[in-house]
PyMOL Python script that loads the backbone (N, CA, C, O; Angstrom):
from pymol import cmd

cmd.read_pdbstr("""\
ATOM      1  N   UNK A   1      32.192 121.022 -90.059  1.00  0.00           N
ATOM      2  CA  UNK A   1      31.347 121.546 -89.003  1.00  0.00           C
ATOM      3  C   UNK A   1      30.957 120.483 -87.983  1.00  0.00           C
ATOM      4  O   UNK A   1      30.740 120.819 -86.818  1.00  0.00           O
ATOM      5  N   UNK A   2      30.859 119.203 -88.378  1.00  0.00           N
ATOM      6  CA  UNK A   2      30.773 118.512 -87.606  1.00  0.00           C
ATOM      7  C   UNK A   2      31.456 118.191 -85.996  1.00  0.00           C
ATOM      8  O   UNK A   2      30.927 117.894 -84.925  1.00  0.00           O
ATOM      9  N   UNK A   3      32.879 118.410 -86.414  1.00  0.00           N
ATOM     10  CA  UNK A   3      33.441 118.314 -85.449  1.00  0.00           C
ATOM     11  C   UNK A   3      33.422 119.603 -84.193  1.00  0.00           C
ATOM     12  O   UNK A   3      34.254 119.617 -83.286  1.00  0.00           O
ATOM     13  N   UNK A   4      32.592 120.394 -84.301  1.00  0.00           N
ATOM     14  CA  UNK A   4      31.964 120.855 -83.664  1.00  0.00           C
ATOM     15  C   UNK A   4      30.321 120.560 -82.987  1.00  0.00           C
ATOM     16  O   UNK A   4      29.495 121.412 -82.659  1.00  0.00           O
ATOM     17  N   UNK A   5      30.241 119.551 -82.942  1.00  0.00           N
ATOM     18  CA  UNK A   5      28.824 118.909 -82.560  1.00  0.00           C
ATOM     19  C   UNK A   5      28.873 119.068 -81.134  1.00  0.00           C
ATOM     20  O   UNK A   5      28.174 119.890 -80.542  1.00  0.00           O
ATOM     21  N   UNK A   6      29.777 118.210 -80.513  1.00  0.00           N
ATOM     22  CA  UNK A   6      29.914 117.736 -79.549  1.00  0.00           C
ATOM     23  C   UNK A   6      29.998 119.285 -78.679  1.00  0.00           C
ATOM     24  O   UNK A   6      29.077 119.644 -77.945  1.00  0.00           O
ATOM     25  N   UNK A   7      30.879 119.866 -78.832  1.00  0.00           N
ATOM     26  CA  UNK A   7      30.906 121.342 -78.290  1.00  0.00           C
ATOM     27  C   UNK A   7      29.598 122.270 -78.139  1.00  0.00           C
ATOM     28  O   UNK A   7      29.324 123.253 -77.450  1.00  0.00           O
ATOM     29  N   UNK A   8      29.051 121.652 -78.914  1.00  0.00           N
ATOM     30  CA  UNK A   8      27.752 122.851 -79.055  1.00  0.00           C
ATOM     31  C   UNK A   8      27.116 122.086 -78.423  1.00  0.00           C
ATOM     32  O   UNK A   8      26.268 122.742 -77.818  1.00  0.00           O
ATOM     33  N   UNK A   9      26.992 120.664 -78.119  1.00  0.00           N
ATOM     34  CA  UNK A   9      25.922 119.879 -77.044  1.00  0.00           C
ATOM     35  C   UNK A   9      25.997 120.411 -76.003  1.00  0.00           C
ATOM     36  O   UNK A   9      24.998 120.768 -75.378  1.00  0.00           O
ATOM     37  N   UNK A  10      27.489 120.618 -75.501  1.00  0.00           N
ATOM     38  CA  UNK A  10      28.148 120.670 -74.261  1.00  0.00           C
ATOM     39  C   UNK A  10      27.225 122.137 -73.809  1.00  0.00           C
ATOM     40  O   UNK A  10      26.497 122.295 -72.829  1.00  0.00           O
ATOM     41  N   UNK A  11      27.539 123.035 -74.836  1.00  0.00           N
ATOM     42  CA  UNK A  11      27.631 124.445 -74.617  1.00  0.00           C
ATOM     43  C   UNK A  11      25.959 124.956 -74.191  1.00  0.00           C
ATOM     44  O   UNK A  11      25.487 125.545 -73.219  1.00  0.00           O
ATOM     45  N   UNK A  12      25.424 124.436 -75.367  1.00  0.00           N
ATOM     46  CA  UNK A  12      23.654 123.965 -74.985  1.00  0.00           C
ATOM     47  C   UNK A  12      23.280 123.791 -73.738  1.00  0.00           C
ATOM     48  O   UNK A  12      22.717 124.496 -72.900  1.00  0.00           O
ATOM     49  N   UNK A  13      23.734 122.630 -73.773  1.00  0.00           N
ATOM     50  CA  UNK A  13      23.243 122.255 -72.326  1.00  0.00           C
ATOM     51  C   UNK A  13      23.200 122.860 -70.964  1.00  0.00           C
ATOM     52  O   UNK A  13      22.335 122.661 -70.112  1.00  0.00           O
ATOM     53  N   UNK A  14      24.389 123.727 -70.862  1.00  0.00           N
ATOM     54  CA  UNK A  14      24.378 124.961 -70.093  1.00  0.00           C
ATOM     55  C   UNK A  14      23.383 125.617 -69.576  1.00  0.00           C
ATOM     56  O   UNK A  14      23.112 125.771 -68.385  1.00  0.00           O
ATOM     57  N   UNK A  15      22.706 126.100 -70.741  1.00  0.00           N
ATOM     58  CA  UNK A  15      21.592 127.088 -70.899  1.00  0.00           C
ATOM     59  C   UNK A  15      20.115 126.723 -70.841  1.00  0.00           C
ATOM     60  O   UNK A  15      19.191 127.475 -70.533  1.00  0.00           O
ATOM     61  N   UNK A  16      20.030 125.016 -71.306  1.00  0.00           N
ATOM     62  CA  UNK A  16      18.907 124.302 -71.628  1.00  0.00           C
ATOM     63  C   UNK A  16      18.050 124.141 -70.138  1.00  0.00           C
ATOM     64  O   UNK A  16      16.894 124.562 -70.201  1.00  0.00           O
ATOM     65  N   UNK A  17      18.443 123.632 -68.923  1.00  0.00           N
ATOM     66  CA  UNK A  17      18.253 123.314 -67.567  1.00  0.00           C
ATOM     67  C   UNK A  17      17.626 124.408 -66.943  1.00  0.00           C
ATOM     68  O   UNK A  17      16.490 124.396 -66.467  1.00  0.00           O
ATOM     69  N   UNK A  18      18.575 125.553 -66.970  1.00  0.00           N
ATOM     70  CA  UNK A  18      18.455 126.565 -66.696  1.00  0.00           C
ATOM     71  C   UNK A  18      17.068 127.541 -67.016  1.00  0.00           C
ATOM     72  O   UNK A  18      16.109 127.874 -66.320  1.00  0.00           O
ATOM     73  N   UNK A  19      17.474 127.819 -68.439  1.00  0.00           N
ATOM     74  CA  UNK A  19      16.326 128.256 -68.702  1.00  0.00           C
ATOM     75  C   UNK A  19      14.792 127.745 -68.157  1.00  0.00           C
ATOM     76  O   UNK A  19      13.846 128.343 -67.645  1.00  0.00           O
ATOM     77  N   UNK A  20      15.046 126.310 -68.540  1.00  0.00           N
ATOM     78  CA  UNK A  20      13.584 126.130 -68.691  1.00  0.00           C
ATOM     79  C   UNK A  20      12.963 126.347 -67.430  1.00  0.00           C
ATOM     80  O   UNK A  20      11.805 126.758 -67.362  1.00  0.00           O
ATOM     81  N   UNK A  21      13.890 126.012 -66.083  1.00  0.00           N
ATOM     82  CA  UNK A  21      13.821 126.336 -64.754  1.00  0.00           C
ATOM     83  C   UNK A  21      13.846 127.853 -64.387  1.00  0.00           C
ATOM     84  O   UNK A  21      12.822 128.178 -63.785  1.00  0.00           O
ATOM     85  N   UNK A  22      14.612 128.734 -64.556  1.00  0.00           N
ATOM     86  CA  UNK A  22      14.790 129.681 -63.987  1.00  0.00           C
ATOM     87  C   UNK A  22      14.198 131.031 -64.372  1.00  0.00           C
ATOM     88  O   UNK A  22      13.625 131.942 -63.773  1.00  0.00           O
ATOM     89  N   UNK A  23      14.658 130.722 -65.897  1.00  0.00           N
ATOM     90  CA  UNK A  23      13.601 131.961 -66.629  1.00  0.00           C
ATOM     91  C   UNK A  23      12.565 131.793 -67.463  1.00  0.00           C
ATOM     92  O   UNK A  23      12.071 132.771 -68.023  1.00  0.00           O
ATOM     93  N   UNK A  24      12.018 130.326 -67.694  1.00  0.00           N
ATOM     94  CA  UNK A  24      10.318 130.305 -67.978  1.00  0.00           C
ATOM     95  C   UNK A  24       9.898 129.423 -67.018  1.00  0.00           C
ATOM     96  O   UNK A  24       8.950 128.748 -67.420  1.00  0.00           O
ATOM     97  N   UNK A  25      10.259 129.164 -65.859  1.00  0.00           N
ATOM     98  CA  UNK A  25       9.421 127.901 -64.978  1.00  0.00           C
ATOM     99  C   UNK A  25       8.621 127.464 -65.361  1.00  0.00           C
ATOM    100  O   UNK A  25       7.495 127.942 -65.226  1.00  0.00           O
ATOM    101  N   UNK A  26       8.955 125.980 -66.227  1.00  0.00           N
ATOM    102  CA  UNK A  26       8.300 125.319 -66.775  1.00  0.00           C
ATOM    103  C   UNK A  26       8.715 123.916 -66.378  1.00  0.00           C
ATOM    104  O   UNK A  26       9.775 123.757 -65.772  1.00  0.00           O
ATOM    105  N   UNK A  27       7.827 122.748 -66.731  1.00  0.00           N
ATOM    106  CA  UNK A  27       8.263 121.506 -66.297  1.00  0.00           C
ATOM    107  C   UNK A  27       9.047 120.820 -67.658  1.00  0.00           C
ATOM    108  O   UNK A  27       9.392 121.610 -68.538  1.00  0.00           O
ATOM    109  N   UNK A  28       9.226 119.911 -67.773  1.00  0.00           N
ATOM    110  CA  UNK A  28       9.849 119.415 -68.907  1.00  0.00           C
ATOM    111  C   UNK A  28       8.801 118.791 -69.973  1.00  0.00           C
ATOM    112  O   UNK A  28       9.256 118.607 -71.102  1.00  0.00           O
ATOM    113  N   UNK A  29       7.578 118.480 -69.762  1.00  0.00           N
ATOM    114  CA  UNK A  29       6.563 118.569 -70.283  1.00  0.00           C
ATOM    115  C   UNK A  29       6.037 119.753 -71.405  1.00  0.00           C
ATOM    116  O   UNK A  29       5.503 119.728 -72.514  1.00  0.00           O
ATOM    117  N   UNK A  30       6.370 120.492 -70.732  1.00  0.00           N
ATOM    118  CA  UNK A  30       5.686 121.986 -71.058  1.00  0.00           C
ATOM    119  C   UNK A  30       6.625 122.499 -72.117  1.00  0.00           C
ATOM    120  O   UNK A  30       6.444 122.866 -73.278  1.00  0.00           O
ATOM    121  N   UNK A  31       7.687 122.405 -71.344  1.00  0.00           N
ATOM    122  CA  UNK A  31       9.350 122.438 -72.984  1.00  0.00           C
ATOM    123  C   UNK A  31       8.974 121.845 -73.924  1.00  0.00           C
ATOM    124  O   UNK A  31       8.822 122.383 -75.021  1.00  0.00           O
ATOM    125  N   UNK A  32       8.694 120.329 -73.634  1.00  0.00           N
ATOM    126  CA  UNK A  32       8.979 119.670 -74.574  1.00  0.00           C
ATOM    127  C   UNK A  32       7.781 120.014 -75.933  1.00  0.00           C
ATOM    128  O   UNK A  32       7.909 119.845 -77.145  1.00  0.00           O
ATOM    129  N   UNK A  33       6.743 120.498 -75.207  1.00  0.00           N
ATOM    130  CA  UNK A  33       5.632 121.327 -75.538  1.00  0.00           C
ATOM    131  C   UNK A  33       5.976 122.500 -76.791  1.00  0.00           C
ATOM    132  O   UNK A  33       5.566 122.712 -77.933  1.00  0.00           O
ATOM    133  N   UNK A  34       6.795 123.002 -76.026  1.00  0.00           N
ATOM    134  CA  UNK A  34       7.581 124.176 -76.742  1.00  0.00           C
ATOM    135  C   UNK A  34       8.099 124.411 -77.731  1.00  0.00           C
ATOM    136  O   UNK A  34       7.918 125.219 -78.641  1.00  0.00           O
ATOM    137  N   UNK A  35       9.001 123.402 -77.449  1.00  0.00           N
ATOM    138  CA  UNK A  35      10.012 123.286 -78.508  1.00  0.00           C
ATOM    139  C   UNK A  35       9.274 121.755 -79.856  1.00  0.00           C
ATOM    140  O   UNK A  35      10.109 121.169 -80.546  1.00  0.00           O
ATOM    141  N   UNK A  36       8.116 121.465 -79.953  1.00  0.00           N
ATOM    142  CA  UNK A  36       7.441 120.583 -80.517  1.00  0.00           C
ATOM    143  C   UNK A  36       8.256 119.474 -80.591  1.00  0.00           C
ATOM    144  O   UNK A  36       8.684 119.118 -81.689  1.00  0.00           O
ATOM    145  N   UNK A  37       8.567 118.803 -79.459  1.00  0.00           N
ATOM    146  CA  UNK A  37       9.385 117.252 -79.632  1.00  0.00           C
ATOM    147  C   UNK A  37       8.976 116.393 -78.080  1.00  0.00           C
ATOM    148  O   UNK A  37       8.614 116.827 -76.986  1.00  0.00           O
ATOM    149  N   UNK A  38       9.140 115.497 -78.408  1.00  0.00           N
ATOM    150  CA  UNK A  38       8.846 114.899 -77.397  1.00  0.00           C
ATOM    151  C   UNK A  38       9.109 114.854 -76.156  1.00  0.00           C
ATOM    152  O   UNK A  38      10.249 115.308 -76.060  1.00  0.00           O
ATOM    153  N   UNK A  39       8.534 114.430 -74.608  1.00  0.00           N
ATOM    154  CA  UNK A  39       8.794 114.603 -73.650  1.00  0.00           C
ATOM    155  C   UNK A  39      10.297 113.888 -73.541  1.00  0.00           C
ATOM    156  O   UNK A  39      11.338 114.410 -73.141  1.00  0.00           O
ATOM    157  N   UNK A  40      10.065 112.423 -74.060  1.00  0.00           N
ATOM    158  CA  UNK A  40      11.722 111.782 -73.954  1.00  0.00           C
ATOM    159  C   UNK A  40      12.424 112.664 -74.934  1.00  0.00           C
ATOM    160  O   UNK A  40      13.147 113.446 -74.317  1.00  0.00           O
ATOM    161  N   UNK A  41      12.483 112.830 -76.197  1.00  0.00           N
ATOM    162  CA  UNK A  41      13.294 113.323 -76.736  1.00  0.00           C
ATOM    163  C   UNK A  41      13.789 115.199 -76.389  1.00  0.00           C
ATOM    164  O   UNK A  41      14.400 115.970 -77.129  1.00  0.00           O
ATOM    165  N   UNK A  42      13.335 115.386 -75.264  1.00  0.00           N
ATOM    166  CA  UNK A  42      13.311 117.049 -74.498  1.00  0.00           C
ATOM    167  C   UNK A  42      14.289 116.413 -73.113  1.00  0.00           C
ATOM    168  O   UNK A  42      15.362 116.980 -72.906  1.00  0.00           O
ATOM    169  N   UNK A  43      13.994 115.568 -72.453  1.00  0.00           N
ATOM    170  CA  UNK A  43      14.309 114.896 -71.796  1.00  0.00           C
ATOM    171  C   UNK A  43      16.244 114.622 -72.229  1.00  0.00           C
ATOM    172  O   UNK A  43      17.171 115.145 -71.611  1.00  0.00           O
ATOM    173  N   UNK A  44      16.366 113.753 -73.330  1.00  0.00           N
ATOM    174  CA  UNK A  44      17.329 113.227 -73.586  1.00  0.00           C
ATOM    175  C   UNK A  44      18.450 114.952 -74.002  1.00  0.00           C
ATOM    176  O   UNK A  44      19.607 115.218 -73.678  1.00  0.00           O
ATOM    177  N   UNK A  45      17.770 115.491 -74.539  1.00  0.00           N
ATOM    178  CA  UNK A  45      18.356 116.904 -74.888  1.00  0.00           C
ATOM    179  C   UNK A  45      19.156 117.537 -73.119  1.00  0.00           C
ATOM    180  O   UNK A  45      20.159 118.248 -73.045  1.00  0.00           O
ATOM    181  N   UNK A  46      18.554 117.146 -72.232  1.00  0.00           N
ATOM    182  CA  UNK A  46      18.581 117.783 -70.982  1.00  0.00           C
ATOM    183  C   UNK A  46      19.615 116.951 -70.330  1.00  0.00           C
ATOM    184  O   UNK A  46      20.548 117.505 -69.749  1.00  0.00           O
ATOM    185  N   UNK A  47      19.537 115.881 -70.373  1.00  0.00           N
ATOM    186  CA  UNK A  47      20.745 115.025 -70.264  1.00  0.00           C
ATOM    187  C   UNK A  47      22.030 114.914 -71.083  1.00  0.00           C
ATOM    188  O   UNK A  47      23.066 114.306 -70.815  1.00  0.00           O
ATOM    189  N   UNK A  48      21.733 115.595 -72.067  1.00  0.00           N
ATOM    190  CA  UNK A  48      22.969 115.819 -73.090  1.00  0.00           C
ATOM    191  C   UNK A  48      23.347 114.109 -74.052  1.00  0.00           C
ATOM    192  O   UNK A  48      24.384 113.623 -74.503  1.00  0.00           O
ATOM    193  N   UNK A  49      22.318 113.783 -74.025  1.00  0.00           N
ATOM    194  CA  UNK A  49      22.379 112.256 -75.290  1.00  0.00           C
ATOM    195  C   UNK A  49      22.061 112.622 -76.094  1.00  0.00           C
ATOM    196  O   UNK A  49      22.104 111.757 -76.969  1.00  0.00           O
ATOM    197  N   UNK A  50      21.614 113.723 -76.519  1.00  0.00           N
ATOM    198  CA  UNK A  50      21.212 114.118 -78.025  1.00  0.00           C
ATOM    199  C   UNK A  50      21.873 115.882 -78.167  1.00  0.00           C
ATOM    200  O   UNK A  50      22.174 116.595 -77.210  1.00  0.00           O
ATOM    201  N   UNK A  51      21.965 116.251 -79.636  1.00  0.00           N
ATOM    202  CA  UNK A  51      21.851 117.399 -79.777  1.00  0.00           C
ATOM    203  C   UNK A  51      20.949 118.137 -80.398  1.00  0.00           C
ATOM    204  O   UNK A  51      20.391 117.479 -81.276  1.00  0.00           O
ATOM    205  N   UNK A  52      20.409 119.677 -80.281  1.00  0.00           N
ATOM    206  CA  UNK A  52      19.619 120.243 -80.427  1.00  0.00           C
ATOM    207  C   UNK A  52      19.312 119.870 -82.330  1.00  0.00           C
ATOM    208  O   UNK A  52      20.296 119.639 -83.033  1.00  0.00           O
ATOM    209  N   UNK A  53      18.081 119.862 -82.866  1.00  0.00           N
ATOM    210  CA  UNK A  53      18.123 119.980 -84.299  1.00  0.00           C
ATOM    211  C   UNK A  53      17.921 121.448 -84.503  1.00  0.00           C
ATOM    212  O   UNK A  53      17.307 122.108 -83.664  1.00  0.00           O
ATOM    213  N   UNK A  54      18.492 122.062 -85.753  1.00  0.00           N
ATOM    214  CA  UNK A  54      18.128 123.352 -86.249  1.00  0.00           C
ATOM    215  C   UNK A  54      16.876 123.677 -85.997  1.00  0.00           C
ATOM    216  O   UNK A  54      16.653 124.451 -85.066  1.00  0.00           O
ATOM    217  N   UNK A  55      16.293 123.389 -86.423  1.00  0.00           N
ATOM    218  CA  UNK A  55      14.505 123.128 -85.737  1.00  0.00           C
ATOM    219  C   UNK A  55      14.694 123.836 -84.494  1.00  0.00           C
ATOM    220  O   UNK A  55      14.795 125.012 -84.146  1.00  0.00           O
ATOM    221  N   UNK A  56      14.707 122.470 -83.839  1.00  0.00           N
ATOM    222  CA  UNK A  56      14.162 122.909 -82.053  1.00  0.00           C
ATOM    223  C   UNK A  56      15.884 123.810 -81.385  1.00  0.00           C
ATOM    224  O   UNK A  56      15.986 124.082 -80.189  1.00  0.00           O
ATOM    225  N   UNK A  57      16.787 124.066 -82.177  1.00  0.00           N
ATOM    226  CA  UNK A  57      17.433 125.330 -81.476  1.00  0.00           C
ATOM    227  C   UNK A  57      16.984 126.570 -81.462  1.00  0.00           C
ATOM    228  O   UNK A  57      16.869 127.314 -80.487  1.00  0.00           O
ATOM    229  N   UNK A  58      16.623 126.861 -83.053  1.00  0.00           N
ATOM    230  CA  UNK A  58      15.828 128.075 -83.771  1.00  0.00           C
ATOM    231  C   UNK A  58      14.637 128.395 -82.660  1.00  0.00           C
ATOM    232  O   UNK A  58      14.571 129.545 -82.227  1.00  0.00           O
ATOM    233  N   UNK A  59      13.447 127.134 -82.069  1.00  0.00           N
ATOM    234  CA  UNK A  59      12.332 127.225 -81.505  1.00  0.00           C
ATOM    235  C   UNK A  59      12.909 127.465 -80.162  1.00  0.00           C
ATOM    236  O   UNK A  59      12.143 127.998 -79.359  1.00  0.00           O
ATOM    237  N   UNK A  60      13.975 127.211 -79.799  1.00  0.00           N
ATOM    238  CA  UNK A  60      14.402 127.417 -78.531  1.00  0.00           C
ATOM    239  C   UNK A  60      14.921 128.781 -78.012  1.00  0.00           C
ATOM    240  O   UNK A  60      14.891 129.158 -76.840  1.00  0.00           O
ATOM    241  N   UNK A  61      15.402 129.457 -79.078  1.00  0.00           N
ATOM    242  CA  UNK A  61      16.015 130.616 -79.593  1.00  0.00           C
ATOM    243  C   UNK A  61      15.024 131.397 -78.995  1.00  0.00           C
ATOM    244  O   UNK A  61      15.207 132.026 -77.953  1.00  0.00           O
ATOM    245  N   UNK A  62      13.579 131.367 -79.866  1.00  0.00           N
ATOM    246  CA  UNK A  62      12.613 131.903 -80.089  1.00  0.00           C
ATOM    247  C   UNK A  62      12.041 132.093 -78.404  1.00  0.00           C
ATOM    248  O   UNK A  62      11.439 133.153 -78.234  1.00  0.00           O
ATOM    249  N   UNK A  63      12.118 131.523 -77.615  1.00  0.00           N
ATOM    250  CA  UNK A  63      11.641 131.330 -76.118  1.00  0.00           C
ATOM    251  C   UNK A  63      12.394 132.714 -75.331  1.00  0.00           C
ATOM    252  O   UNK A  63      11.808 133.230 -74.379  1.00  0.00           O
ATOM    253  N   UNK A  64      13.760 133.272 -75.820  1.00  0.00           N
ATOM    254  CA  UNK A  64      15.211 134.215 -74.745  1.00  0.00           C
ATOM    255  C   UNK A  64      14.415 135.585 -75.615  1.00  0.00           C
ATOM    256  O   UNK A  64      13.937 136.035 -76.656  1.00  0.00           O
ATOM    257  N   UNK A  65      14.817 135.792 -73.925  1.00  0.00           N
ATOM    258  CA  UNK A  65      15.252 137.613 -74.746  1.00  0.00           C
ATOM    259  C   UNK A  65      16.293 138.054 -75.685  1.00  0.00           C
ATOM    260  O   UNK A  65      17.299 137.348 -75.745  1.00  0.00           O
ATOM    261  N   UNK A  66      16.234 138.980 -76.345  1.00  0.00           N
ATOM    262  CA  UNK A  66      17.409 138.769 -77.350  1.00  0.00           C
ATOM    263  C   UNK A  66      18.886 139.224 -76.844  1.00  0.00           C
ATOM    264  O   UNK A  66      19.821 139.420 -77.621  1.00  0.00           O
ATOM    265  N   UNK A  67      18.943 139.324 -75.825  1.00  0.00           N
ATOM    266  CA  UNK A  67      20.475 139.694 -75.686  1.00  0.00           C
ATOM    267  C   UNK A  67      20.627 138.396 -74.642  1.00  0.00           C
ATOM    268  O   UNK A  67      21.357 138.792 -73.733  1.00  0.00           O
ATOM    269  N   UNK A  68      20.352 137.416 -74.470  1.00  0.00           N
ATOM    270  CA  UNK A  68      20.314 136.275 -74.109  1.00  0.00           C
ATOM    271  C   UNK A  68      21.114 135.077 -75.506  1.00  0.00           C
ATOM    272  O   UNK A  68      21.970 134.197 -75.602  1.00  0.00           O
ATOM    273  N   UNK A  69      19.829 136.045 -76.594  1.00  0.00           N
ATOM    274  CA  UNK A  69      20.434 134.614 -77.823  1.00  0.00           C
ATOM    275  C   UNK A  69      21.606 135.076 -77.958  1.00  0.00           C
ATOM    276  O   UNK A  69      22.524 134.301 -78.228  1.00  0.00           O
ATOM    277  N   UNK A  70      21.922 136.979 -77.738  1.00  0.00           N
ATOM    278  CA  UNK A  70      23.086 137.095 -78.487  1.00  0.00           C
ATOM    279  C   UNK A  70      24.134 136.435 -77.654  1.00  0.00           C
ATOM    280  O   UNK A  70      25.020 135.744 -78.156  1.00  0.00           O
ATOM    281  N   UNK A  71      24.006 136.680 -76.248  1.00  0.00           N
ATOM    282  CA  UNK A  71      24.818 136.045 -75.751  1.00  0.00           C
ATOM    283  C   UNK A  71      25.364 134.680 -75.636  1.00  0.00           C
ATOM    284  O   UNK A  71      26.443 134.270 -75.208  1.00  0.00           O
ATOM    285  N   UNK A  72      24.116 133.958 -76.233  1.00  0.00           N
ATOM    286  CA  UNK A  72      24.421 132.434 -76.744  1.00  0.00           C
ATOM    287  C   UNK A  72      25.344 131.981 -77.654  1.00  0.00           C
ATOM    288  O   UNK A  72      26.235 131.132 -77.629  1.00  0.00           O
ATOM    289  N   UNK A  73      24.906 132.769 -78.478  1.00  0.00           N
ATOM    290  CA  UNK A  73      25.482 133.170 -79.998  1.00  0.00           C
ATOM    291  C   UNK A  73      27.252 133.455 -80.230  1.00  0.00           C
ATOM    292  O   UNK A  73      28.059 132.763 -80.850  1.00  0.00           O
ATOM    293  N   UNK A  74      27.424 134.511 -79.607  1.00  0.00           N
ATOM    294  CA  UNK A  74      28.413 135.250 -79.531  1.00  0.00           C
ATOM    295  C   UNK A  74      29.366 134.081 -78.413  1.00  0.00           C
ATOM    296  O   UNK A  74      30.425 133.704 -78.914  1.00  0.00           O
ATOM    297  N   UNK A  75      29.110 133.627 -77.261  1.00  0.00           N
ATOM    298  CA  UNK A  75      29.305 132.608 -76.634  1.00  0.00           C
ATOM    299  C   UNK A  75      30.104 131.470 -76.897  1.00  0.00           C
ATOM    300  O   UNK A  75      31.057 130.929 -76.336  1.00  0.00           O
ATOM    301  N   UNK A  76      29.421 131.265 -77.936  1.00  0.00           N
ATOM    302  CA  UNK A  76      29.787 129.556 -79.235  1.00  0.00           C
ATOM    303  C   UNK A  76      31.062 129.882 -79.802  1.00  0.00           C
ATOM    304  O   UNK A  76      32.135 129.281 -79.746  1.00  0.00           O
ATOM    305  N   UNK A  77      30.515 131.653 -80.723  1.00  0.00           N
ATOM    306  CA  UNK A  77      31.988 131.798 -81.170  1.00  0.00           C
ATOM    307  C   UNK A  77      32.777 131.682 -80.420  1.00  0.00           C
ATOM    308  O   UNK A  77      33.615 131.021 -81.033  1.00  0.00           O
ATOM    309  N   UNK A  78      33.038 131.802 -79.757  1.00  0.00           N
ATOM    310  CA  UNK A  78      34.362 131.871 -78.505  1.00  0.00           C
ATOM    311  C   UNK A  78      35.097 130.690 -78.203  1.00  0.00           C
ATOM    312  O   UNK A  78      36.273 130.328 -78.212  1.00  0.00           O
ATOM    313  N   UNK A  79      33.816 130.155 -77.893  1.00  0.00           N
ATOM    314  CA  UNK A  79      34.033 128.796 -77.569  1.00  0.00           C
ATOM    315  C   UNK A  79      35.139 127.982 -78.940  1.00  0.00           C
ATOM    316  O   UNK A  79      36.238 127.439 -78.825  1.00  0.00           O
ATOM    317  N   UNK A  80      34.397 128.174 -79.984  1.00  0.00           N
ATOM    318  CA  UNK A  80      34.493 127.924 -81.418  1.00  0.00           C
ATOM    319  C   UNK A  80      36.166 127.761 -81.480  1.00  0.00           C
ATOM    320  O   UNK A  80      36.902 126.789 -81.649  1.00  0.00           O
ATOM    321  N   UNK A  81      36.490 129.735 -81.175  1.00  0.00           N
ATOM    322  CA  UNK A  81      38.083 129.794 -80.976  1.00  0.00           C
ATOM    323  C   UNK A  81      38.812 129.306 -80.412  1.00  0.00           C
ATOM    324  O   UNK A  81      39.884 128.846 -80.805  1.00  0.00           O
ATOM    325  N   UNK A  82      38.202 129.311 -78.978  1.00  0.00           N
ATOM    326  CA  UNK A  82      39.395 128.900 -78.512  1.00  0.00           C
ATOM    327  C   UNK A  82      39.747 127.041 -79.060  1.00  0.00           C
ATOM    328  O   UNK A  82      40.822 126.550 -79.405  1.00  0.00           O
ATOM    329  N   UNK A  83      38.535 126.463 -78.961  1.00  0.00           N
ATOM    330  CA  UNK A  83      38.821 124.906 -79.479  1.00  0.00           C
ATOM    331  C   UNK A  83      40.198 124.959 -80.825  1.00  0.00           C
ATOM    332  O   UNK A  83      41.200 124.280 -81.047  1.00  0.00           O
ATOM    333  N   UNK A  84      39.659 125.942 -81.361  1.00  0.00           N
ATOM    334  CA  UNK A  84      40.626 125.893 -82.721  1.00  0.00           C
ATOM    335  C   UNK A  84      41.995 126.202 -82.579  1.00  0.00           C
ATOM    336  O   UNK A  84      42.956 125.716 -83.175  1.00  0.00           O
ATOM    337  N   UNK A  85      41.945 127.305 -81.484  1.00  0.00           N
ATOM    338  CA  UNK A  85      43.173 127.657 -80.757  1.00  0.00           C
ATOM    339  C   UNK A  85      44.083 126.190 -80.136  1.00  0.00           C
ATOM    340  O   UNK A  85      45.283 126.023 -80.355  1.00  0.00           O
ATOM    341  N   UNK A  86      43.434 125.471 -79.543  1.00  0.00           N
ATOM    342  CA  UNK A  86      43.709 124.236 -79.070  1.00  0.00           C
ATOM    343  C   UNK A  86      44.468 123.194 -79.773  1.00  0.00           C
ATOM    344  O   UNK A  86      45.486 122.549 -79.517  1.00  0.00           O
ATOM    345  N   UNK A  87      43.431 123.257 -80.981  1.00  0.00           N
ATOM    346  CA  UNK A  87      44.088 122.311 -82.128  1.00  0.00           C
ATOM    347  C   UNK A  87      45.269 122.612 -82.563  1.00  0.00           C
ATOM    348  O   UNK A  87      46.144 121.747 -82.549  1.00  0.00           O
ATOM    349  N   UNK A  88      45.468 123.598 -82.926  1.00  0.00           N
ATOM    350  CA  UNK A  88      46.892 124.046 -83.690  1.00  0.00           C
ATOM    351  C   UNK A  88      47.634 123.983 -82.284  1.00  0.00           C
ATOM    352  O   UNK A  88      48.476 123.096 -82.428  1.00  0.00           O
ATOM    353  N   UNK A  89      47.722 124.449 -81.105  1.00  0.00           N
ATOM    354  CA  UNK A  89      48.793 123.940 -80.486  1.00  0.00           C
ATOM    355  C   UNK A  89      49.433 122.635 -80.333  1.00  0.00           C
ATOM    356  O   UNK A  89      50.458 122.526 -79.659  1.00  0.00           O
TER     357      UNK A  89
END
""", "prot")
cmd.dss("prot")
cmd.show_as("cartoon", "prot")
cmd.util.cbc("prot")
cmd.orient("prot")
């Protein structure tokens, strides 16, 4: 599973900016608030130097409407495939 880390940072990150801007207008303070981690370590998530912990994805989760997570969700898989698709070629 690991070697899926990096993909799911990528894929995260997408959604991470966004959200916190567009559909809870919030500052990065206020996230970092949110999601109970620190302003740098909310920060570094946003820049993509870190990846989400089960923790603060779950708490992040918890923030979308649900056809948002599903779409997150459902999203990854895809993503998931096609990478795998990749490999074997």
């Amino acid at each position: 599973m690991r070697k899926f880390d990096s993909l799911l940072k990528g894929y995260l990150l997408g959604y991470l900016k966004e959200t916190r801007k567009s559909l809870l207008g919030v500052t990065q303070e206020k996230m970092s608030a949110l999601l109970r981690i620190t302003v740098h370590s909310y920060s570094d998530l946003e820049r993509g130097e870190y990846c989400f912990s089960a923790t603060t994805l779950l708490l992040f989760l918890g923030l979308l409407p649900d056809e948002m997570i599903v779409e997150i969700v459902r999203g990854f898989s895809k993503e998931v495939i096609k990478f795998e698709e990749k490999e074997v070629a």
